[in-house]
Structure formats: C-alpha cells, structure tokens
C-alpha positions as CSV (number, residue, x, y, z in Angstrom):
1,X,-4.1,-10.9,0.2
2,X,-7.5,-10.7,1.3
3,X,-6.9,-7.3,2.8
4,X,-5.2,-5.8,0.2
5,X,-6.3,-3.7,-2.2
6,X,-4.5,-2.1,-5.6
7,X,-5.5,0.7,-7.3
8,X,-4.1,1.2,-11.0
9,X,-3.5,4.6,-12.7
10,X,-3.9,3.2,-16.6
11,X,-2.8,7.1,-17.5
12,X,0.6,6.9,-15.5
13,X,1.3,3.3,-15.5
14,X,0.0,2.8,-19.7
15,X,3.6,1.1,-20.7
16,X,3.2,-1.2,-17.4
17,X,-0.8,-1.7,-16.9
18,X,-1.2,-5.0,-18.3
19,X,2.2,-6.6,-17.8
20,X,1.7,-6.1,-14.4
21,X,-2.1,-7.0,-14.1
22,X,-1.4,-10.4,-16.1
23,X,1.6,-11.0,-13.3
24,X,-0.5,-9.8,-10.5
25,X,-3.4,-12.6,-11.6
26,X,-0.7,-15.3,-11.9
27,X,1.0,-14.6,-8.6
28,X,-2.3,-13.6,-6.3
29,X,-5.7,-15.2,-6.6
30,X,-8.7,-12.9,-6.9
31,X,-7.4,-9.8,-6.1
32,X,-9.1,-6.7,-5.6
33,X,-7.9,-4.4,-7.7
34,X,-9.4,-0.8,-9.4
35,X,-8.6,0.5,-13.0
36,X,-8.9,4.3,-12.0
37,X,-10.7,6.9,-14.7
38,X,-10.6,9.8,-12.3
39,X,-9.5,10.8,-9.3
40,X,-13.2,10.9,-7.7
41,X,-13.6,7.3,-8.4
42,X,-10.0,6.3,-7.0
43,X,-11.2,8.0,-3.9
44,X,-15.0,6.4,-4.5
45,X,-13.1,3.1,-4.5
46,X,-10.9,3.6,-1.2
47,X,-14.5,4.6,0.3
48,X,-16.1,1.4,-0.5
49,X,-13.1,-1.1,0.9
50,X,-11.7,1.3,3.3
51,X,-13.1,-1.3,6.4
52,X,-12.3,-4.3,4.9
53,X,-8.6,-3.3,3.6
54,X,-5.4,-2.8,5.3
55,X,-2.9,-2.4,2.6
56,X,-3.6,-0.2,-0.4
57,X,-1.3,-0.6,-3.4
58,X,-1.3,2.7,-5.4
59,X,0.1,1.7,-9.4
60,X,1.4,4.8,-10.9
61,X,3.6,8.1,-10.4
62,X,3.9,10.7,-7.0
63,X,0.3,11.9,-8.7
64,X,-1.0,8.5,-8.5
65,X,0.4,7.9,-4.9
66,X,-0.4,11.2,-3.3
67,X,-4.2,10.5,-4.7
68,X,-4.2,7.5,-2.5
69,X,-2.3,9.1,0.4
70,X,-4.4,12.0,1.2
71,X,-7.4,8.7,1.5
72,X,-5.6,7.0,4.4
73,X,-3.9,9.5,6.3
74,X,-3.8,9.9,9.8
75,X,-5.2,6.4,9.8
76,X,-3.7,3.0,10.6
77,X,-4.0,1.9,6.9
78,X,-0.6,1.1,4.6
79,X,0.5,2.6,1.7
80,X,2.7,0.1,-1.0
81,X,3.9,1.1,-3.8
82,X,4.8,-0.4,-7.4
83,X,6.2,2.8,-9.6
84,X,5.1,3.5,-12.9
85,X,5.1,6.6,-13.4
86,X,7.6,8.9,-15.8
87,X,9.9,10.1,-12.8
88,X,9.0,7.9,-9.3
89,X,10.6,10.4,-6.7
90,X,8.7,8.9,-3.6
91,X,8.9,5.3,-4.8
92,X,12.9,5.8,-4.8
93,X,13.1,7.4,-1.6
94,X,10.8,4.8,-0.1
95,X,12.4,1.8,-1.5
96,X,9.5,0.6,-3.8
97,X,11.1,-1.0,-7.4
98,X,9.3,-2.7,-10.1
99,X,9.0,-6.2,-8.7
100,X,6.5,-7.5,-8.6
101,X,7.4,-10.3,-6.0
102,X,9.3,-8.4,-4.0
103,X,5.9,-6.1,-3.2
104,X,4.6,-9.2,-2.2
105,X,6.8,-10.2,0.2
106,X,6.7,-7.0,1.7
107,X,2.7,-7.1,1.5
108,X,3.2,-10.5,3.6
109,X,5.5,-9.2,6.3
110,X,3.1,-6.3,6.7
111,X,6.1,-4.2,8.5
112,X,5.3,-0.4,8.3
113,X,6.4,2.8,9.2
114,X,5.3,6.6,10.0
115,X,6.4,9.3,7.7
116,X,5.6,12.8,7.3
117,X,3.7,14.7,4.7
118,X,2.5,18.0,4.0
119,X,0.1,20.5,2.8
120,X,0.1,23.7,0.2
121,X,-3.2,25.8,1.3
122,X,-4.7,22.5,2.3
123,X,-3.6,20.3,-0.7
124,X,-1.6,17.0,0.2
125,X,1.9,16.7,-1.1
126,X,4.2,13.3,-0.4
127,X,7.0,14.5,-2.2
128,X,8.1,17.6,-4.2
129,X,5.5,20.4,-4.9
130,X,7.0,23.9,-6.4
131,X,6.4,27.0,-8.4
132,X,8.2,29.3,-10.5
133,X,9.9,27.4,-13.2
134,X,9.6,23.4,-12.7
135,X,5.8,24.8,-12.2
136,X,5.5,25.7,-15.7
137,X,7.4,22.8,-16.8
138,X,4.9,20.6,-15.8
139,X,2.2,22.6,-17.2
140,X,3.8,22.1,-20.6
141,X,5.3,18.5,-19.9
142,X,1.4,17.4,-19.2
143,X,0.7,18.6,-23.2
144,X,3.5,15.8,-24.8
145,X,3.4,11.7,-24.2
146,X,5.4,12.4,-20.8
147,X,9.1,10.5,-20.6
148,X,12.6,11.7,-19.2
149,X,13.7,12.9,-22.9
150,X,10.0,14.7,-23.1
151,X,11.1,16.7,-19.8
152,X,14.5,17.5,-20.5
153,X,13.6,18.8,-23.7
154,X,10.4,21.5,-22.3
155,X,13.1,22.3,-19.2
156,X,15.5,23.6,-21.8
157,X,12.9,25.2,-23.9
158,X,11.2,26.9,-20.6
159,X,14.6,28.0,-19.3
160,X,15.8,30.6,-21.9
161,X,12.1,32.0,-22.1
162,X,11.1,32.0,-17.8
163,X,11.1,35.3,-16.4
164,X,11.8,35.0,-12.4
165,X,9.0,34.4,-9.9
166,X,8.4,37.3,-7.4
167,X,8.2,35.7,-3.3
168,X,7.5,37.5,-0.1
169,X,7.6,36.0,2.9
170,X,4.8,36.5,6.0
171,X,7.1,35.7,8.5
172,X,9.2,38.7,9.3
173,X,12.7,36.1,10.0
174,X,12.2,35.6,6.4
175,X,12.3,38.9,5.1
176,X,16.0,38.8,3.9
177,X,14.9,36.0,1.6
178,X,12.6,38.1,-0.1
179,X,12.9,38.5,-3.8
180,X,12.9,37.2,-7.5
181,X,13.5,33.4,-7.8
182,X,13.6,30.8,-10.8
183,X,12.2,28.4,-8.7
184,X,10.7,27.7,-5.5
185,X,10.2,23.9,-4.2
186,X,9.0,22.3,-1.1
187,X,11.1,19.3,-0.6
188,X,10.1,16.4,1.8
189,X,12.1,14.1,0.2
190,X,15.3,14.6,-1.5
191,X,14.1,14.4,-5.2
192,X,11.8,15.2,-8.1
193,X,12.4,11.7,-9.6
194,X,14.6,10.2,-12.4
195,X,17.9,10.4,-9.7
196,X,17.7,14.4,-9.7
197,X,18.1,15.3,-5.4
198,X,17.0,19.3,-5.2
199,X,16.9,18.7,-1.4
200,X,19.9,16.1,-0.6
201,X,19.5,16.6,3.1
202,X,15.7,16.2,2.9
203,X,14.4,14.1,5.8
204,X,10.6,12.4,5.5
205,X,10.5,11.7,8.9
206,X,11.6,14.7,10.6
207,X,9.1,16.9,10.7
208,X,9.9,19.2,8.9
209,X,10.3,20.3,4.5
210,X,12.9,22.3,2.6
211,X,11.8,25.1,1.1
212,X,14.4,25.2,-1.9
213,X,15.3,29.1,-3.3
214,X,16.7,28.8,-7.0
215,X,17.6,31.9,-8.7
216,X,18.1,32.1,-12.1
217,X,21.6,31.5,-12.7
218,X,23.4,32.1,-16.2
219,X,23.9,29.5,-18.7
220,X,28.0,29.1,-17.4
221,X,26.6,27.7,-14.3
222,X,23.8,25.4,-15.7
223,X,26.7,22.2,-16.0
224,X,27.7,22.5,-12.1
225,X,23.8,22.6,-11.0
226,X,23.0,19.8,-13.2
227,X,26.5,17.7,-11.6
228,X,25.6,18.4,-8.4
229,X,21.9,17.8,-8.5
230,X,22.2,14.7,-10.1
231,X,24.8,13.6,-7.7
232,X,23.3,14.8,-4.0
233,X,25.7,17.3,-4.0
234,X,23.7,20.4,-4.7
235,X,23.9,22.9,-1.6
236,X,23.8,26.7,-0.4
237,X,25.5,29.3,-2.5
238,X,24.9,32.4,-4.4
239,X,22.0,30.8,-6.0
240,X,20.2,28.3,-4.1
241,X,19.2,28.6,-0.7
242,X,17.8,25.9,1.9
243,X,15.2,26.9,4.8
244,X,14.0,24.1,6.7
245,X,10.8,24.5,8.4
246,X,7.7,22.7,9.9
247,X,5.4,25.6,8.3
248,X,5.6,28.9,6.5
249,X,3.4,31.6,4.3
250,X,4.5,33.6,1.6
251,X,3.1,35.3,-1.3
252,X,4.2,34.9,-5.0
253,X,3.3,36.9,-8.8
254,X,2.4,32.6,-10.1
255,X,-0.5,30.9,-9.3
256,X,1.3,27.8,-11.6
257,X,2.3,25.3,-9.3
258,X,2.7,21.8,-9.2
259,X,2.1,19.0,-6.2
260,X,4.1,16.0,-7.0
261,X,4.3,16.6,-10.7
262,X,0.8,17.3,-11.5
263,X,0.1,21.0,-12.6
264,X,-1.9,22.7,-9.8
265,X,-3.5,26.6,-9.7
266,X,-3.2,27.8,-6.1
267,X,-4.0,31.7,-5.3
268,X,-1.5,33.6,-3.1
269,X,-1.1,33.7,0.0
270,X,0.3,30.3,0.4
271,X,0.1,28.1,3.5
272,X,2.9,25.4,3.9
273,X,2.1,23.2,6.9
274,X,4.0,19.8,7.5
275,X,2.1,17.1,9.0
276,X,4.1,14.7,10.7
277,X,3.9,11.0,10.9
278,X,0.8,11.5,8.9
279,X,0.9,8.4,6.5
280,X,1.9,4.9,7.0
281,X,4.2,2.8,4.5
282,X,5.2,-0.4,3.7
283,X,8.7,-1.3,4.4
C-alpha cells in the first residue's frame, strides 16, 4: 500500500470518517492518508505525492471524487473509490461499495480502466452536472444537514415554485430544441445517485454525454416520471428529450448550475466538451 494514497472529505463522509479511518489503520499499516479542509489543500496534497503514488483513494460524494479526478487526469494515475457521500451516482456506476476489504483487494490487483469525462466551460464533471431545476435544488439542499429525505423534501418544495429555464442552442441542428425547460442535465453516467437513472442509456466510455431536456410537466404526470426514473425506464416523449453528443454550446436565462451535486455559477454561453478516456479507475 506504499503507493497508495486516500484522501478523506470529513464534510461528505462525517457519518463514515472515523469508522472507516479506525478500519483503514487496522487493515493497512501506515497509510497515507489526508483529512481534507478545502479543496486547495486536497489538490496541495495530490501535488506533494503525485510522483510517489499510483492509486489515489478519494473518501466522499461525486463532489469529493471529481476534486480528485480533475488532479490525475489524462495521466496514468488510478482513481478508487469508497462512497460516502449523500447520493454516490459515480460510485454505483463504477462498482465502488462500502467495503472496506473489498477496496483492498481491488487496490492489490491494481486492474484499471479508461473512462470518459467531461467539461462545462472548462469545469470537470465525472457524473451528472445540470441547470434549471435540480440546479436550484442543490443550491438549497447545500443550506440543510444533506440526506435522501432532506432532498426529496427541497425537490418538492422547489417544484411548485420553479419557473422554466430559457435554452438556445449555438448549433443550428439544434434549433428545434430551442425553448423553455424544467431542467437541463448532462449525463455521463446514468444517474444522479440514490438509484434515480435520468440517462438510462448513458455510456462512460463512449465518448460521448446526454444532454437530458425536462419540461415541466403537470403534477398528473409526476408518479410515471418518478416510476420510470427510479426504474431505468425513463425515455423520449412529450417531455423529456435525449441528444447525445461529444460537445455542444448553448445559452440559458440561469447561471445556477451544479457539477456533480455541488452548486456551481457558470455565465452563458456554455461549452460542453467530452473528454474521452480521460481518467483511469480501479476495477
């Protein structure tokens, strides 16, 4: 485990910090690990043992992960993964579960694999990263203690209240998709997190996202949505729409986003570029 480093969001991971630390110290002697305060010092940290480290072991949420991730990619490094954060979308498309041991056989077998990522005007996203109204739902879940309940809850307060999103696409093959929108995601996998698959046909390893057009729907059709995105079954009709693409620009009335669940401003126009086979993970 001498090349091997883990790097511990105490924020995201505070009902599995020490639990796991106590393990980790039982289970692997002397390990390197980081208890992260900021972002600048998780990416201070990754600066200091980048030549010395091979595997880096991000503790947390997507937010958590993606800081690490935008540190090694387009390198040969590894990113693992134990999830402790409130919804774990990438760590249950890439196969990463709260076992401890099971991370560590993986760690030993060191087998990896390329998979794509992508940026929104230059900001890395691993995941899901969106606007319109999941954007200001994680604006407002940031302000309570986090936790499915906790989101449910500000989704269903922010619904009844959200006034659509304006878009306008560059691209003049997209002008027919021009218009008001609940939301607007940019799927690379096929979930937010907590088992709820916006994107079911989501690929990370094809080089291309989905960009995901929600309209807002009325309350009748609320149950069906919720069935069939909880179930991978969600798909085109008269409100949600599925472009995939390996980039795009477009222009929207918001500048509320957020990259893998953590809130974000970003100024219009917007620059969706994939990068493919960009970061390496443990497998």
């Amino acid at each position: 485990m001498q090349q091997v480093a883990f790097i511990i969001n105490p924020f995201s991971a505070r009902k599995n910090y020490h639990p796991f630390l106590n393990e980790l110290k039982k289970k692997v002697e002397n390990p390197n690990f980081y208890i992260s305060e900021s972002i600048e010092g998780t990416d201070e940290f990754i600066k200091d043992n980048f030549e010395n480290t091979e595997i880096f072991v991000a503790i947390g949420g997507d937010g958590t992960i993606s800081t690490v991730a935008k540190n090694i990619i387009q390198t040969e490094k590894i990113l693992a993964i134990f999830p402790a954060g409130s919804g774990n979308g990438f760590s249950n498309e890439t196969n990463f579960h709260k076992n401890l041991d099971e991370l560590l056989e993986k760690i030993k077998t060191k087998n990896s694999r390329q998979i794509d990522t992508f940026t929104v005007n230059g900001r890395l996203s691993i995941n899901v990263s969106g606007t319109g109204f999941d954007g200001k739902v994680v604006k407002e879940f940031e302000k309570t203690s986090r936790g499915f309940k906790n989101y449910i809850k500000v989704s269903i307060q922010t619904f009844f209240n959200y006034k659509p999103i304006k878009v306008k696409f560059s691209d003049e093959k997209y002008h027919q998709y021009n218009g008001k929108y609940l939301m607007l995601n940019i799927a690379n996998t096929r979930q937010f997190g907590n088992n709820a698959y916006i994107a079911p046909k989501a690929s990370k390893s094809d080089g291309l996202v989905d960009v995901v057009l929600v309209k807002k729907f009325p309350l009748s059709y609320s149950p069906l949505f919720a069935f069939r995105m909880f179930t991978k079954k969600l798909k085109d009709d008269d409100y949600v729409t599925y472009l995939p693409v390996s980039e795009i620009e477009f222009e929207v009335n918001t500048k509320n986003w957020h990259l893998d669940g953590e809130f974000n401003k970003i100024k219009s126009p917007v620059s969706i570029k994939v990068l493919p086979k960009s970061l390496r993970i443990l497998i």
